[in-house]
VOBA-1610 file (N, C-alpha, C; in pm, whole numbers, padded with zeros to 5 digits, always signed):
BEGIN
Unk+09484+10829+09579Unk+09444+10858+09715Unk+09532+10777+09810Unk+09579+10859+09918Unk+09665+10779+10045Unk+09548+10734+10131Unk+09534+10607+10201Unk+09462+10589+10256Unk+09568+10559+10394Unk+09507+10550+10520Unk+09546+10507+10642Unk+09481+10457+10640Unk+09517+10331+10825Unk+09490+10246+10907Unk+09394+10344+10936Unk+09267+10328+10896Unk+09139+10413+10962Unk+09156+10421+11128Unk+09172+10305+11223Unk+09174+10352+11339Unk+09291+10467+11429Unk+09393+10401+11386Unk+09518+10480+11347Unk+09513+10641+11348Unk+09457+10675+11177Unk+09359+10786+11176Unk+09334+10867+11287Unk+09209+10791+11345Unk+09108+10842+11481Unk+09173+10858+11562Unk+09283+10794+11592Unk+09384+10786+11776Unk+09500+10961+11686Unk+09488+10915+11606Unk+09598+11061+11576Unk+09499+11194+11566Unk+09425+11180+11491Unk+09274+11232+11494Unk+09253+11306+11665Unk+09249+11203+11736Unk+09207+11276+11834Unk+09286+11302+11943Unk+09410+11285+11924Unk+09550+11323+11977Unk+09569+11477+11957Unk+09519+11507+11832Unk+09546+11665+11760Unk+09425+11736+11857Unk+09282+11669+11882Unk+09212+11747+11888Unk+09214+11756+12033Unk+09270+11676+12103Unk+09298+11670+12229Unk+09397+11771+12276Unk+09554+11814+12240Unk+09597+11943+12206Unk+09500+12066+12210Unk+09444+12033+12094Unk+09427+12171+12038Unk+09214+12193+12029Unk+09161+12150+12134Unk+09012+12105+12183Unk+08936+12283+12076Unk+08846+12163+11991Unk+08789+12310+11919Unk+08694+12371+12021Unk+08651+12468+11950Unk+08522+12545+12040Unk+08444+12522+12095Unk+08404+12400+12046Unk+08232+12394+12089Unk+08255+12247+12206Unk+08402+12221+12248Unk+08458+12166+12332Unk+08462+12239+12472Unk+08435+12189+12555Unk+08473+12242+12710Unk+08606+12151+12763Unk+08680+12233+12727Unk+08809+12086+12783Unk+08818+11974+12686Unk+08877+11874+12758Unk+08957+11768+12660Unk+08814+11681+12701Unk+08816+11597+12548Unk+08713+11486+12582Unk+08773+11299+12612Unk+08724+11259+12643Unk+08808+11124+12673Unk+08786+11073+12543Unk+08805+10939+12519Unk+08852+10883+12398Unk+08695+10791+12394Unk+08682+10745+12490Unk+08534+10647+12495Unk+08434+10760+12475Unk+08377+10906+12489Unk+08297+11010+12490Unk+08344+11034+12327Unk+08459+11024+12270Unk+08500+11020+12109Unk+08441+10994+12009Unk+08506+10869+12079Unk+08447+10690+11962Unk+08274+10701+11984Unk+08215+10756+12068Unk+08059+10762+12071Unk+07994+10859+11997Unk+08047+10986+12012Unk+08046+11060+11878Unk+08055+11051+11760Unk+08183+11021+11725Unk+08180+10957+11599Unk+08056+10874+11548Unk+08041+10727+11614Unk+07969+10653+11579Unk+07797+10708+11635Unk+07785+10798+11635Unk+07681+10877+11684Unk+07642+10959+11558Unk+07742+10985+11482Unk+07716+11019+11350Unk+07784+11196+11294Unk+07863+11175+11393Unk+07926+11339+11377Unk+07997+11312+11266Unk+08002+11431+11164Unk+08046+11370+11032Unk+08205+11467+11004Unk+08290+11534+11103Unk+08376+11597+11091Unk+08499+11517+10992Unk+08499+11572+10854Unk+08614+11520+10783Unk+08765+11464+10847Unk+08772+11549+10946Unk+08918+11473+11022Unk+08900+11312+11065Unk+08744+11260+11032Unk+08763+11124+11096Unk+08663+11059+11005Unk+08592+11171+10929Unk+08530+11076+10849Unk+08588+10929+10759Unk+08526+10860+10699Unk+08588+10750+10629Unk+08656+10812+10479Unk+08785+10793+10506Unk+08826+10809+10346Unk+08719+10807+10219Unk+08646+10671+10208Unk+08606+10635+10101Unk+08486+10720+10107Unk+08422+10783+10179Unk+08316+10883+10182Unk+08354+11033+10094Unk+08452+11047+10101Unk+08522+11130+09992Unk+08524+11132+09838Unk+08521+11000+09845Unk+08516+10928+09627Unk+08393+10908+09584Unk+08388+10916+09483Unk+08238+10860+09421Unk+08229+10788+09410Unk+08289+10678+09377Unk+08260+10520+09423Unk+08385+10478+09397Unk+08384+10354+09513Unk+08512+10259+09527Unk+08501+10177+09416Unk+08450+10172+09289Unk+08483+10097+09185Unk+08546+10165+09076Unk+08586+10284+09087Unk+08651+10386+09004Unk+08808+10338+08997Unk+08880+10359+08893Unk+09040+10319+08857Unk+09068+10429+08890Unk+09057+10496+09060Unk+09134+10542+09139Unk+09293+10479+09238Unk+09365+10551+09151Unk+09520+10445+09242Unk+09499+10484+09369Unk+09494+10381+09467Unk+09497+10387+09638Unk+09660+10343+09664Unk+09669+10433+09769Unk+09816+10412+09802Unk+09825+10378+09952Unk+09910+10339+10045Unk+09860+10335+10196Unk+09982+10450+10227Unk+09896+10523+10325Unk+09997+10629+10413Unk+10089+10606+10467Unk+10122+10471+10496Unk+10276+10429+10578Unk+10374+10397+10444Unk+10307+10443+10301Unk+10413+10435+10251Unk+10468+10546+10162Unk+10338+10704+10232Unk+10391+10855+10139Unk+10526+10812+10116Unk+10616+10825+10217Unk+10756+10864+10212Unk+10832+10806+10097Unk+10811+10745+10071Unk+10854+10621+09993Unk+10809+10695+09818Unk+10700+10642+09829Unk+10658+10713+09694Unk+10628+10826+09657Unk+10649+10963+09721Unk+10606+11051+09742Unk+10757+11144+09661Unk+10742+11164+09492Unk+10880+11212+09434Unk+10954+11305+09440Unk+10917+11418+09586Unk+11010+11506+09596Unk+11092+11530+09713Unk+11085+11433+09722Unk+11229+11401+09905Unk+11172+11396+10005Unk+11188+11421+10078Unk+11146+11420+10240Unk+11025+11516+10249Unk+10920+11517+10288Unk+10861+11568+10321Unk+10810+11601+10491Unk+10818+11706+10513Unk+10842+11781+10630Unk+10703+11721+10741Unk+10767+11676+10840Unk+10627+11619+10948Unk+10579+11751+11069Unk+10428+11778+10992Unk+10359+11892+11018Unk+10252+11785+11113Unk+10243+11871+11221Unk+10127+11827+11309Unk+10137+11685+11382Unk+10226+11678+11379Unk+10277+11546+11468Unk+10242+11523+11606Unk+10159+11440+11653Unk+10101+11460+11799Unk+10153+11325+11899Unk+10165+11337+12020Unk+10221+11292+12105Unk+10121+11135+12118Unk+10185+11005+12130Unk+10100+10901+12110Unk+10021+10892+12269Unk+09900+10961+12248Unk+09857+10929+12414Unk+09768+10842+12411Unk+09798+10836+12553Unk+09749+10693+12581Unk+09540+10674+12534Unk+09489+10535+12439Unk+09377+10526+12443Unk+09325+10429+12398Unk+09232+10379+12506Unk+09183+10214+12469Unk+09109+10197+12326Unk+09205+10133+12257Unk+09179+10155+12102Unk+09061+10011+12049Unk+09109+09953+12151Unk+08971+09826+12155Unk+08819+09873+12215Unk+08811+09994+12259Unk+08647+10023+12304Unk+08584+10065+12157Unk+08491+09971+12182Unk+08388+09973+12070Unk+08443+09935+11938Unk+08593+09828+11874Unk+08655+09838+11811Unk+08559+09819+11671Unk+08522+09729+11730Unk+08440+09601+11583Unk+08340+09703+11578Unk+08252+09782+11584Unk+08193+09916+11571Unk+08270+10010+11497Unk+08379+10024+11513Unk+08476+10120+11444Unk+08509+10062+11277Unk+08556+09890+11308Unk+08578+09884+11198Unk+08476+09853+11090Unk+08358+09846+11113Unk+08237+09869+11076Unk+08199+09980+10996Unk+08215+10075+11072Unk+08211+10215+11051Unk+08330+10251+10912Unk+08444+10188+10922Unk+08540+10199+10835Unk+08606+10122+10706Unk+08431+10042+10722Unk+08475+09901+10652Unk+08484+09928+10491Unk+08474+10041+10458Unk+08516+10062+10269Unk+08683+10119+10256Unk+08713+10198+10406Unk+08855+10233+10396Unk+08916+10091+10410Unk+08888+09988+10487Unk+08973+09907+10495Unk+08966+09809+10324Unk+08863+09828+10297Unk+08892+09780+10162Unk+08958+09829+10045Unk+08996+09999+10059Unk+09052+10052+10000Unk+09216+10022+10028Unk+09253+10025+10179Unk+09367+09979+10171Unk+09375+09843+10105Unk+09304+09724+10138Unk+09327+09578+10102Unk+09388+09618+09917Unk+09296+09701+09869Unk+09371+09692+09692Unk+09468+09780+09682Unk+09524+09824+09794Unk+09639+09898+09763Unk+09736+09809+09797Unk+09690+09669+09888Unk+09817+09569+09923Unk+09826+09535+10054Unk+09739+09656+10148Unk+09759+09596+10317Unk+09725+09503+10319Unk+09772+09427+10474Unk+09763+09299+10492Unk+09695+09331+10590
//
């Protein structure tokens, strides 16, 4: 499993959805109306927690971190699909809430080696 910088994630996460605002959206939502959602309990896989995906984080699942697909990833370059514009968003509102919220991904990266 590739894991990301869970917050990281969310700001790209909602960069895409900010583009491209699903249905049940009226317009673009701000980033603080986001992060409240989320932690409100909306469970949309684009932001859910990685580790909510596995059956348990004690499984001899290899974790890899996403800043390093390219790298290990054995068939060359792989093509950057969905690439969204870094806009601007106070990534400190409600942070320690966030990383709360994300606190088994960040342990998933820690055994893959993040610092």
């Amino acid at each position: 499993v590739f894991v990301r910088d869970p917050i990281e994630r969310l700001r790209s996460a909602y960069q895409f959805f900010e583009q491209e605002p699903p249905s049940y959206e009226q317009g673009k939502i701000e980033w603080e109306k986001f992060v409240d959602r989320i932690l409100s309990g909306d469970s949309n896989p684009h932001w859910m927690p990685v580790s909510t995906m596995l059956e348990t984080l004690d499984t001899n699942v290899q974790v890899h971190l996403f800043e390093n697909l390219q790298d290990e990833y054995p068939f060359g370059n792989l093509p950057r699909k969905n690439v969204s514009s870094k806009a601007p968003a106070d990534l400190s509102y409600r942070e320690d809430e966030l990383r709360e919220f994300y606190a088994d991904d960040y342990l998933l990266r820690e055994k893959a080696g993040a610092v």
